[in-house]
MARBA-687848 format. One record per atom (N, C-alpha, C, O): residue in one letter; y, z, x. Coordinates in steps of 0.05 Angstrom, whole numbers, plus 5000, padded with zeros to 4 digits. Layout:
// residues N
AYZX;...
//
This chain:
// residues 114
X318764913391;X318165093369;X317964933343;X319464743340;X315964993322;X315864883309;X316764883277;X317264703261;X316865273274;X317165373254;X318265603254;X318365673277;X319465813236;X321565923248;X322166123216;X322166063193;X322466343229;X321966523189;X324666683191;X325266813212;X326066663173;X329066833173;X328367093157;X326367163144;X329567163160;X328867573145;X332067623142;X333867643158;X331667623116;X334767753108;X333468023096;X331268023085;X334668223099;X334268473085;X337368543075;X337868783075;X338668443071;X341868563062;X342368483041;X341168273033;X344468623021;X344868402992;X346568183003;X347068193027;X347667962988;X348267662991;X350567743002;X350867723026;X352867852984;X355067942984;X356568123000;X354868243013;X358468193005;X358968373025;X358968393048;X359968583060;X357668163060;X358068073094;X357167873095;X356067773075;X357367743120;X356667453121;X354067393125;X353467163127;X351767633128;X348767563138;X347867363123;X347067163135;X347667393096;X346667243082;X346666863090;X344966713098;X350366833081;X352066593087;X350966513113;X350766263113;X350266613136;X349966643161;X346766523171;X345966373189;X345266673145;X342066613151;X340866343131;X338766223137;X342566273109;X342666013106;X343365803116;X341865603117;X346365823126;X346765543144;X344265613177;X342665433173;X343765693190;X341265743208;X338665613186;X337465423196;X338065673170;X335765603159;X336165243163;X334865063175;X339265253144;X338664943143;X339664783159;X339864563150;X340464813182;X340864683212;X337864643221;X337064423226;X336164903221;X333164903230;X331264683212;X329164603221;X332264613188;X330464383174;X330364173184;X328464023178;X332364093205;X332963853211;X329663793245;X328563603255;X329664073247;X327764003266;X324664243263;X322964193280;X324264393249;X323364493255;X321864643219;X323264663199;X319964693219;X319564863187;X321065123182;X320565313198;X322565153165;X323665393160;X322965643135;X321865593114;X323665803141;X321865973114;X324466183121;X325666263141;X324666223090;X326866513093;X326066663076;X325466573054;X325866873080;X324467133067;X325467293058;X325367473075;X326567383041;X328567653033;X326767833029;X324967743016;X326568063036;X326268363036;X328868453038;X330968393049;X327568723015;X329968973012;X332068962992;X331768982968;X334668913007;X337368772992;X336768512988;X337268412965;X335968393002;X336168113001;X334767982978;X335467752974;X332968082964;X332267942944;X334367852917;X333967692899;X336468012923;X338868012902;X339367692903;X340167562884;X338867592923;X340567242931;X338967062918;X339666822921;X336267122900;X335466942884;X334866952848;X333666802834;X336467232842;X338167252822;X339167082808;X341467062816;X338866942790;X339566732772;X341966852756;X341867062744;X344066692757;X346966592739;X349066872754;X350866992743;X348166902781;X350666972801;X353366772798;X353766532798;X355167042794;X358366952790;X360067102818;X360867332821;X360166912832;X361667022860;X365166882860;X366466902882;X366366782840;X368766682834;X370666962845;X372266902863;X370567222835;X372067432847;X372667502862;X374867602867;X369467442881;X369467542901;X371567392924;X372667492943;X371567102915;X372966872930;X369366742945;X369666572963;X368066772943;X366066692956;X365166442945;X365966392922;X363466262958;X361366142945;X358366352936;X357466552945;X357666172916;X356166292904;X353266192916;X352465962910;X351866372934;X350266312952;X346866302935;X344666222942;X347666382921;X343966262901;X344465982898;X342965802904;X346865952886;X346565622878;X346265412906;X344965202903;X347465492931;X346465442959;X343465282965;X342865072977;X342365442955;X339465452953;X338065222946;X336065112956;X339865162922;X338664882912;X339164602925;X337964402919;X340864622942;X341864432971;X338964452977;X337364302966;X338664572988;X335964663010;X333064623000;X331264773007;X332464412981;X329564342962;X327864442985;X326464632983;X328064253015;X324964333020;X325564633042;X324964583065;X326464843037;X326465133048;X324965283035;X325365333012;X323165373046;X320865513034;X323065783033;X324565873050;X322565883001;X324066173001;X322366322992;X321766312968;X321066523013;X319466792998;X320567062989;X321967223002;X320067072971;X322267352957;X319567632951;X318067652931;X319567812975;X317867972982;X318068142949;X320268222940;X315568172935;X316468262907;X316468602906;X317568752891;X314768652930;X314969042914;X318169072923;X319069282915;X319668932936;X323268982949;X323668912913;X325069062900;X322368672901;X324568612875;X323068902853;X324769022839;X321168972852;X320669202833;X321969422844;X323169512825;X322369562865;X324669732873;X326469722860;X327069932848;X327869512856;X330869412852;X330469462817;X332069582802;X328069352809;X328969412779;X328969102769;X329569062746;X328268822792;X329368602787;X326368442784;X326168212793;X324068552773;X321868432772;X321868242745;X321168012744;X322568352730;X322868252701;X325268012691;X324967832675;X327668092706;X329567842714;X329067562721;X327267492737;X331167332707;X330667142718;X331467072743;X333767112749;X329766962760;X330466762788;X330266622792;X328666452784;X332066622809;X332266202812;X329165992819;X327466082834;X328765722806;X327365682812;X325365652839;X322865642840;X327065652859;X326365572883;X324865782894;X323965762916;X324665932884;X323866232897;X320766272896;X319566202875;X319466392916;X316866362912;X315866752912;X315466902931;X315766772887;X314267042900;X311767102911;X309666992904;X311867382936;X309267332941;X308467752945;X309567892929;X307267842960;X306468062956;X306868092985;X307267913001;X306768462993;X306168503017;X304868393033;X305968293053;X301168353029;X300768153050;X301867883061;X302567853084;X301867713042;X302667473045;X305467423066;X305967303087;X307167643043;X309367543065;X309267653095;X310167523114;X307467973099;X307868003129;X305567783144;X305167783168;X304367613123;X301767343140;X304567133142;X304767033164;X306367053127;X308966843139;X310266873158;X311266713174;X310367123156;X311367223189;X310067143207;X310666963223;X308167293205;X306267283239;X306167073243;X306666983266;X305366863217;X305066593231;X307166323245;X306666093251;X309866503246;X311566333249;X310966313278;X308966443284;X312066193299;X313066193322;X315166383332;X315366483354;X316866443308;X319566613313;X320466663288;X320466503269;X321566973288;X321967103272;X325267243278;X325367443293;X327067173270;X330867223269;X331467343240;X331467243217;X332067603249;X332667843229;X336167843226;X337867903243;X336567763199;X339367773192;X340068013179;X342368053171;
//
C-alpha cells in the first residue's frame, strides 16, 4: 500500500480518536503517504492557540507541527458550519472544498475512519 487517508470527524478533545488518528498517521509516514482529513468535529484540531493544560491533555494542534510532511486537509463547508471559517488555523492546514477532499479520498488506496 502506498497511501492511506485518515478521516477524523470528532472534535480533538473528549476521546482519544483524534490522539489515536495522529499517532496512526505518523507511524504510516514512515512507509507509506499519509493524508488526514478532518470533517465535521474534527476540523476544531486545527484551531490555532488551543489551551488543553485543564484538560490534562496534550495539546494536539501543536502535534501537528511534529508531522511537517502530513498532508492535512481541513474539509471547509464542516469549518463554515462551525462558525470557524474566519478563524485562525494552524499553518499546516490545507483547506480544500467538497470536491477535492471527497477526490483525496478516492484516491487513496485506503481510507480508516476515526
Amino acid at each position: 500500500m502506498k497511501s492511506v487517508f485518515y478521516l477524523l470527524d470528532t472534535a480533538p478533545y473528549g476521546s482519544e480518536k483524534a490522539f489515536g488518528a495522529l499517532n496512526a498517521a505518523a507511524v504510516s509516514l514512515t512507509r507509506m503517504h499519509a493524508t488526514l482529513g478532518l470533517y465535521g468535529d474534527g476540523v476544531y484540531l486545527v484551531a490555532a492557540g488551543q489551551d488543553s493544560k485543564k484538560l490534562g491533555v496534550p495539546n494536539l494542534s501543536d502535534i501537528l507541527y511534529s508531522y511537517g510532511e502530513l498532508r492535512v486537509l481541513v474539509h471547509e463547508p464542516s469549518l463554515v458550519e462551525r462558525g470557524l471559517f474566519g478563524e485562525t488555523l494552524i499553518e499546516t492546514a490545507e483547506l480544500v472544498d467538497e470536491e477535492d477532499f471527497l477526490e483525496a479520498m478516492e484516491s487513496s488506496e485506503c481510507v480508516i475512519l476515526f
